[in-house]
N, C-alpha and C positions, 0 to 999 in steps of 0.2 A: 783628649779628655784629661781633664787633673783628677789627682785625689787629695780629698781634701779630710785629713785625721784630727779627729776630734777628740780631746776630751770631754769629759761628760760633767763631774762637781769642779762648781766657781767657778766654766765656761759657759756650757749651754743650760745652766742649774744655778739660781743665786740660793742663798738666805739655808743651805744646808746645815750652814754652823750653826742656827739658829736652835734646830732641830738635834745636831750632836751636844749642844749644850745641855739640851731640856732632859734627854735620855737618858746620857752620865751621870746628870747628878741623882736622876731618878733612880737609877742603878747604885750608884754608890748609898744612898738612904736606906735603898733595900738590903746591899751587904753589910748596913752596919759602921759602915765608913764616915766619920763627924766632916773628910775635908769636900771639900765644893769646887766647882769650876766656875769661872766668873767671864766676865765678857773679856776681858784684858785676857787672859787662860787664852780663850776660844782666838781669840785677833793672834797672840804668839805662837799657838800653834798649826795655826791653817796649817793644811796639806799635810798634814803627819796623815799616818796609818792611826786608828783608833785604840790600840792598843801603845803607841807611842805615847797619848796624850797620858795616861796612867802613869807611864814611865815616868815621866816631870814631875807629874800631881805627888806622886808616889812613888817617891824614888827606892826607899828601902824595902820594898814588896819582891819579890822571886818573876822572874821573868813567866814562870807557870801561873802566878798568880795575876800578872798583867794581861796575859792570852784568858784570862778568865773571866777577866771584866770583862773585856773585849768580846766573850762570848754570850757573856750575857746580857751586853748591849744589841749586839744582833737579837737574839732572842727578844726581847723588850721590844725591840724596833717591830719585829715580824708580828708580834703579839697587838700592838697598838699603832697602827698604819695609821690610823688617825692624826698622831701625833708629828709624825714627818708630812701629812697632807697639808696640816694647816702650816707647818714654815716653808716650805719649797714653792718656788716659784720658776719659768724659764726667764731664763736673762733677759735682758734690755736688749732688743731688736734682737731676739735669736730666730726666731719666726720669720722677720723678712729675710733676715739673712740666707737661712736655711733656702725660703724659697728661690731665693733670685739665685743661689747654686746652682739647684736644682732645675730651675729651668736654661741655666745657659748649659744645660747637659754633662753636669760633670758627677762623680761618682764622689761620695762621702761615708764616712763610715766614723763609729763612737768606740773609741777602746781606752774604756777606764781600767783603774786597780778597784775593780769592785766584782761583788759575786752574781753571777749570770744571773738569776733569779732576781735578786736586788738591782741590777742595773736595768733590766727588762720593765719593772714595776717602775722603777724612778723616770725612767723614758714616759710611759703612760700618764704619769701621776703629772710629768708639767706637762701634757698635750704635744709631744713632740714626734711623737709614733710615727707621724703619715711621712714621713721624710728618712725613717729607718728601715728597711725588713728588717726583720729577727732574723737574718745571717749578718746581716752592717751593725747590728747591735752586740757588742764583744765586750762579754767583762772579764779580765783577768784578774782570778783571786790573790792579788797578792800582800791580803790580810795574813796570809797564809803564811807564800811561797816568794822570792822575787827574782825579777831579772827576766819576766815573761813577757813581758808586752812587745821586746823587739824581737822577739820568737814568733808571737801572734802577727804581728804583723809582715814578718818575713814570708811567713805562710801566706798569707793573704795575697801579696802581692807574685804569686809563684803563678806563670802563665797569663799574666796581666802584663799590658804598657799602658803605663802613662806617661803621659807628657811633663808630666811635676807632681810632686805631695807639697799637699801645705799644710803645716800641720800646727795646731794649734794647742795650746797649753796654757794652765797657772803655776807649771814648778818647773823647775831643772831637767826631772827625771822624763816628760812628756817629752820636752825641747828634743831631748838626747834621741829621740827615735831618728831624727835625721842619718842617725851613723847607720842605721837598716839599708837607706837608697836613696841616700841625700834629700834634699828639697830646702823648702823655704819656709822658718820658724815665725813665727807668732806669738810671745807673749802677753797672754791679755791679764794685764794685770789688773784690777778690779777697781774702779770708779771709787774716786778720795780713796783711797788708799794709795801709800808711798809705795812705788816701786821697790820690788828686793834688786838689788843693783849689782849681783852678784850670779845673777841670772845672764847667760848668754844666749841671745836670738836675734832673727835679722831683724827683728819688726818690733819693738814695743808698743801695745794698743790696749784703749782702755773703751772704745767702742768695736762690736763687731763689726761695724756696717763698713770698719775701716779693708774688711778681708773683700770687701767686694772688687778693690783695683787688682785682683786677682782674675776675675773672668775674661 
């Protein structure tokens, strides 16, 4: 049996940025804030922390004041679920993909930098549930905190063999779990969009379906 490590935003999740675009600026209106995030913003910043993306927008703000937006994006977001339902979608073949895992027998598991609560709902919200228990479903807050997820995942794998991890990602930091207990990286870097080239993995892929020469 493999396992097979999944991120969860820009893997098994598209059109999120859609959704953190709409929020921020909704948030920055409400503090008061005249600057804006525009789509070029949202395209340079993928894969930041939420709080990072402040940082750029807003460079001369206090680090107290950037974990502020930040929180009151979350709040915003929890307040109007609506608003993240109508941009999230699951990816391009993540559904077949998922399944044909799943039935050649192999174990799989979601461990984002996102909050348990938040990553539980984001699973529901694109139809992806039937393929997780809420124990494979792992968020680690590291809006927060970092350097957790090769922790989480160390635990995970305590009293388990498999045969290989494959483990799948859109950053640097996902890739990096390999140093946990090795295995075989995945890049998927997102359809028209150029490659960051500065990314190390065995696999660059911009369809899933490419993960299936794995069973």
């Amino acid at each position: 049996m493999k396992l097979f490590v999944w991120d969860f935003h820009g893997v098994l999740k598209k059109d999120n940025d859609l959704a953190v675009l709409d929020i921020s600026n909704k948030v920055l209106e409400q503090a008061g804030y005249t600057e804006r995030f525009n789509e070029q913003n949202n395209r340079e910043f993928y894969g930041l922390k939420w709080f990072q993306y402040f940082e750029r927008l807003l460079p001369n703000l206090t680090n107290e004041q950037h974990m502020a937006l930040q929180a009151a994006c979350f709040e915003f977001a929890e307040k109007n679920l609506e608003i993240l339902a109508k941009h999230i979608k699951p990816s391009d073949h993540s559904v077949s993909t998922l399944q044909a895992i799943r039935k050649a027998g192999h174990d799989q598991i979601i461990l984002s930098n996102t909050r348990p609560s938040d990553l539980l709902w984001f699973v529901n919200a694109v139809g992806l549930k039937e393929f997780f228990p809420d124990e494979k479903i792992i968020g680690v807050n590291a809006h927060q905190k970092h350097g957790l997820k090769e922790d989480v995942l160390r635990s995970y794998l305590q009293d388990k063999h498999f045969e290989q991890l494959i483990i799948i990602g859109d950053s640097q930091s996902d890739l990096d779990l390999k140093k946990v207990a090795g295995g075989i990286t995945y890049y998927y870097n997102h359809p028209h969009v150029n490659p960051n080239t500065a990314i190390q993995a065995d696999h660059v892929i911009s369809d899933l379906r490419e993960l299936l020469q794995e069973l």
